[in-house]
N, C-alpha and C positions, 0 to 999 in steps of 0.2 A: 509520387515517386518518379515518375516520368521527367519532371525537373532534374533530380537528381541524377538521374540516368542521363540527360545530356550534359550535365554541369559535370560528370566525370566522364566523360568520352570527351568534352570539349568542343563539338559540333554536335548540330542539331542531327536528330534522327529518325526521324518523322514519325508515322502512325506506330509503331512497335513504343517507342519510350511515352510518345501522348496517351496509349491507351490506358494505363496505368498514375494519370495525370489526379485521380479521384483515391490514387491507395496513399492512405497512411504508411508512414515507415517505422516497421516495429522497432519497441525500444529495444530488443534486443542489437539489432542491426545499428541501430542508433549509438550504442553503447560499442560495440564492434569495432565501428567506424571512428569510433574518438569523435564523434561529430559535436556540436553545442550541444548543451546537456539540456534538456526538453525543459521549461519552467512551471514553476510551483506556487501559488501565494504562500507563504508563510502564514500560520495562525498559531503564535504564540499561547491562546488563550484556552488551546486544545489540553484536555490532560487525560490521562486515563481511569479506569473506572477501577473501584476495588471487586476486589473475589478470583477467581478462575477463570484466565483470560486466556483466548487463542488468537492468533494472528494470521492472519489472510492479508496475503502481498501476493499484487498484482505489478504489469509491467512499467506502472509509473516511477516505480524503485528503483526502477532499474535506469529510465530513460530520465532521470532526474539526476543520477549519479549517486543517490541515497545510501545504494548497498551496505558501506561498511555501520550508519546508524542502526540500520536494521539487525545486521549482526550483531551489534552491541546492546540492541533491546534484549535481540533474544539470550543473549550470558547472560548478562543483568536482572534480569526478569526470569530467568529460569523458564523461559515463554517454548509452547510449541507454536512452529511458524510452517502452516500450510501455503505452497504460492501454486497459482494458475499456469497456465501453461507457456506463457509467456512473460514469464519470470524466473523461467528454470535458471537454476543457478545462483538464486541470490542466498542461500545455503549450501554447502555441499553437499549429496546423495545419502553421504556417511554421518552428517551432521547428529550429535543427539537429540539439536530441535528440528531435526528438519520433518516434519509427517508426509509429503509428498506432494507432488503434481496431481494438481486438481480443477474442474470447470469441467471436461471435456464429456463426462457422462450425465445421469441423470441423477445417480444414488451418489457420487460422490460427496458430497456435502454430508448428506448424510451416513455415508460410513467412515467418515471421517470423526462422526461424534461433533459436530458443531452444536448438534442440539443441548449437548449436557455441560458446557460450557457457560458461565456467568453472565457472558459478554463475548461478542466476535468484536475482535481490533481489524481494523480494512485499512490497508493503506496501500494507493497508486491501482485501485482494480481500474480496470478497461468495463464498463459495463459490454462490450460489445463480445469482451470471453466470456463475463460470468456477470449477467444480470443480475440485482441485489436481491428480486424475487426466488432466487435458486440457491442461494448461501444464506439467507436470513432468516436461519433456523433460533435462533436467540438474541438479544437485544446486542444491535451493530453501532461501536461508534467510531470514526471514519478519522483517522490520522493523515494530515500532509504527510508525504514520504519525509519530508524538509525537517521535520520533527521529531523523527524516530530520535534521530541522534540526544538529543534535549532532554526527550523521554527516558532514554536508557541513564541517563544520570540520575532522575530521579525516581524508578521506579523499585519495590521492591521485592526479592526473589521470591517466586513462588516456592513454598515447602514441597518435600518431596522428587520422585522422579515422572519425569515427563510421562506419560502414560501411552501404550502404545493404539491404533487405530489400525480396523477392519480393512479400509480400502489398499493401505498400505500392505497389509497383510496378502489380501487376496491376488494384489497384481506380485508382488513378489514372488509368488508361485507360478505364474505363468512366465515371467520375466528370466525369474532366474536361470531354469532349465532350459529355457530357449534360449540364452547366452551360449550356451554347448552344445546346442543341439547339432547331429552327424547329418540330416535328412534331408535329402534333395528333391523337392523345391525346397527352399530355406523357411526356415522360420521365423517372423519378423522379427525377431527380438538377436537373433543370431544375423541379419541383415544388416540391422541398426551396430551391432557391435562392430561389424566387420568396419562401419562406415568411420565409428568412434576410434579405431584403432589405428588408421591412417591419417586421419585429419590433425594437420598440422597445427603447433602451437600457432597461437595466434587465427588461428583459422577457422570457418564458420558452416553448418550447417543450414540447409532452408529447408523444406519438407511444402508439399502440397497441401494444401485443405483437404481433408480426404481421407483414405485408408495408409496413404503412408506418414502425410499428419500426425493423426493419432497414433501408429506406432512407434514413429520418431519422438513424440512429444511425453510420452507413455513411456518409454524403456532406453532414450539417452540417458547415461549416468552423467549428470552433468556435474562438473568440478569448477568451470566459472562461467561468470554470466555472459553472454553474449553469443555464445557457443553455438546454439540452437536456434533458430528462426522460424516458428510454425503459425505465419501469420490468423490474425482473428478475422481476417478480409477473405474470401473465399473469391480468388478470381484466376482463369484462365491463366497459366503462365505463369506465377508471381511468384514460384520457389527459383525457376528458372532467372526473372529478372531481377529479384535480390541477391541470387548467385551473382551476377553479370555486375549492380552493381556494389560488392562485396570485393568481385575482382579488379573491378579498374578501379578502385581505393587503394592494389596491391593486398588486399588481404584472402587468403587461400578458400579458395568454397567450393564446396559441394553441392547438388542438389540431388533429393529425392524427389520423385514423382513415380506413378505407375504408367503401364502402357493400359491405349493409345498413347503415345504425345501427341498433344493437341495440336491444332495450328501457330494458335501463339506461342505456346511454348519454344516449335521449330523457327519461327520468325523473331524469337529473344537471340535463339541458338547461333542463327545465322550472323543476326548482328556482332553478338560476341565474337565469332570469328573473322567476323570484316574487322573489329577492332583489335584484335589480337589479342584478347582475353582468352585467359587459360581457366576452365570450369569442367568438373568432371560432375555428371549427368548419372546417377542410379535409377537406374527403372526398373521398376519391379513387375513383373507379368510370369506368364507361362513360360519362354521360351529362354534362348541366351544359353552360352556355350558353356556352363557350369555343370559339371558330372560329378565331380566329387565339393563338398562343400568350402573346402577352401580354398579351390577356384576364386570364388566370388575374393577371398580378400588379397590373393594376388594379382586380382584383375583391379583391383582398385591400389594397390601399390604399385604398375607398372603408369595408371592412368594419370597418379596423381603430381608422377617427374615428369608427364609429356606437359608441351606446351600446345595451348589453344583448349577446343572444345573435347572433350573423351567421354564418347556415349558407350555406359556399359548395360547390358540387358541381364535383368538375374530371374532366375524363379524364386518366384517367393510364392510361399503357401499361406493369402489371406484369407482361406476360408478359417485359419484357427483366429479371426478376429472375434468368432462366435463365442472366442471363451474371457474376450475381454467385456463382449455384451453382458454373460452370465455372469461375470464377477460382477460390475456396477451398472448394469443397465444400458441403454441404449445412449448411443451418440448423441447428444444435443451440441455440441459446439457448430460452428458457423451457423447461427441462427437455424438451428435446429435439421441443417444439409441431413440427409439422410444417406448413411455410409453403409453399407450391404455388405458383407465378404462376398466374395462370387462363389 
């Protein structure tokens, strides 16, 4: 990513853009950016299996350009289509196939009901979000995203209505009510909306590895793909410097992270404002001038007409992360990073 990050500032930037020389660029960002669409072998020879099939879409759908195949399986197929967390989006939130964003906990998988399933369909996973050891509750057989398309002409509808699923069910309840919640420090789910309500068309989300990660990656209501950026790379800074390069692409970003801000984080920051990049910063902590709760989302509509860098501080209350633990289990995303509420 570091390449990237000079190849749009235009001159070299030294240790801030090298650091970042070893990250992958999620296909979200990829797809964002209108960049070359990531390649795929073709395997014509692929077909699908019969009985009661679910489908798990991962980021390569997205960074391949695949998306609209996949939606056409799932009409065609009368298919439920679970995707990982960097794939948000390649259904809408409202979709009747969509079962949700998944990989990020432990039980997800299974309260999703992949066990009761014929067959898991995979196609475009990052093993690096969702190891195949943690979805391969029933027999997987692994689709080029290149081929959805191919597939949906020939597959045929499954009878009946899509069936509904547990994980989906349980974060719905925590999500929902926290969309409105009045209480100050905010409630992640009411932080995240604020964040969704301002962020321009065409414009992009990044989120930390971490505790605002998971509740940006958890409770964005996404409507198209590229929207959301919650890298499967856990590295110092890297919400901050896919913001940065998000903006010198000219495309509108935000970035969540919580407080501290790290080092690197502030040496992205700085750069961005030597280059004249416009990036608005939410951080999530204890402190920051919010007294009533909709502070927070006119501190992000005044932030988001300024130009250059706009650091906003909110409270947010992640100790209620303890009831995303109790609905699916413990964090296992980034290689099993261990997320605490405080």
């Amino acid at each position: 990513m570091g390449a990237l990050l000079r190849d749009a500032a235009g001159a070299e930037v030294g240790a801030i853009a090298g650091a970042f020389d070893s990250v992958p660029i999620p296909a979200a960002l990829v797809h964002a950016l209108q960049l070359e669409p990531m390649q795929e072998q073709a395997d014509p020879s692929v077909d699908l299996p019969n009985g009661d099939l679910v489908v798990l879409a991962g980021p390569g759908v997205v960074g391949t350009g695949n998306i609209a195949g996949l939606r056409e399986l799932a009409a065609a197929g009368n298919a439920p289509v679970a995707n990982t967390w960097g794939a948000k989006g390649v259904l809408r939130w409202d979709s009747p196939h969509h079962m949700g964003t998944c990989g990020l906990q432990a039980r997800d998988f299974e309260l999703l009901g992949l066990a009761g399933y014929d067959a898991i369909v995979t196609t475009g996973i990052d093993p690096a979000e969702s190891p195949p050891e943690r979805f391969g509750l029933a027999p997987v057989v692994d689709v080029p995203a290149r081929e959805l398309g191919r597939l949906a002409r020939q597959v045929e509808p499954a009878p009946g209505e899509i069936r509904p699923n547990e994980l989906y069910a349980r974060l719905s309840k925590i999500a929902q009510p926290g969309y409105t919640d009045h209480r100050v420090p905010l409630h992640p789910a009411r932080a995240v909306a604020d964040v969704r309500g301002v962020l321009a068309s065409g414009g992009v989300v990044t989120a930390e590895p971490g505790l605002a990660g998971v509740w940006v990656a958890r409770t964005f209501p996404t409507t198209e793909p590229g929207t959301v950026v919650v890298p499967a790379t856990a590295r110092r800074g890297i919400a901050a410097a896919l913001a940065l390069t998000a903006a010198l692409h000219g495309v509108p970003a935000i970035a969540v992270t919580i407080e501290p801000i790290d080092p690197t984080t502030l040496g992205v920051l700085k750069l961005a404002t030597e280059l004249g990049a416009a990036i608005v910063v939410d951080v999530w902590g204890t402190g920051g001038p919010v007294r009533r709760v909709e502070d927070h989302l006119a501190q992000l509509q005044e932030a988001v007409a300024e130009r250059g860098v706009t650091i906003i501080d909110v409270p947010v209350d992640l100790s209620l992360t303890r009831k995303l633990v109790d609905a699916a289990g413990p964090v296992v995303a980034w290689g099993g990073l261990p997320v605490r509420a405080r």
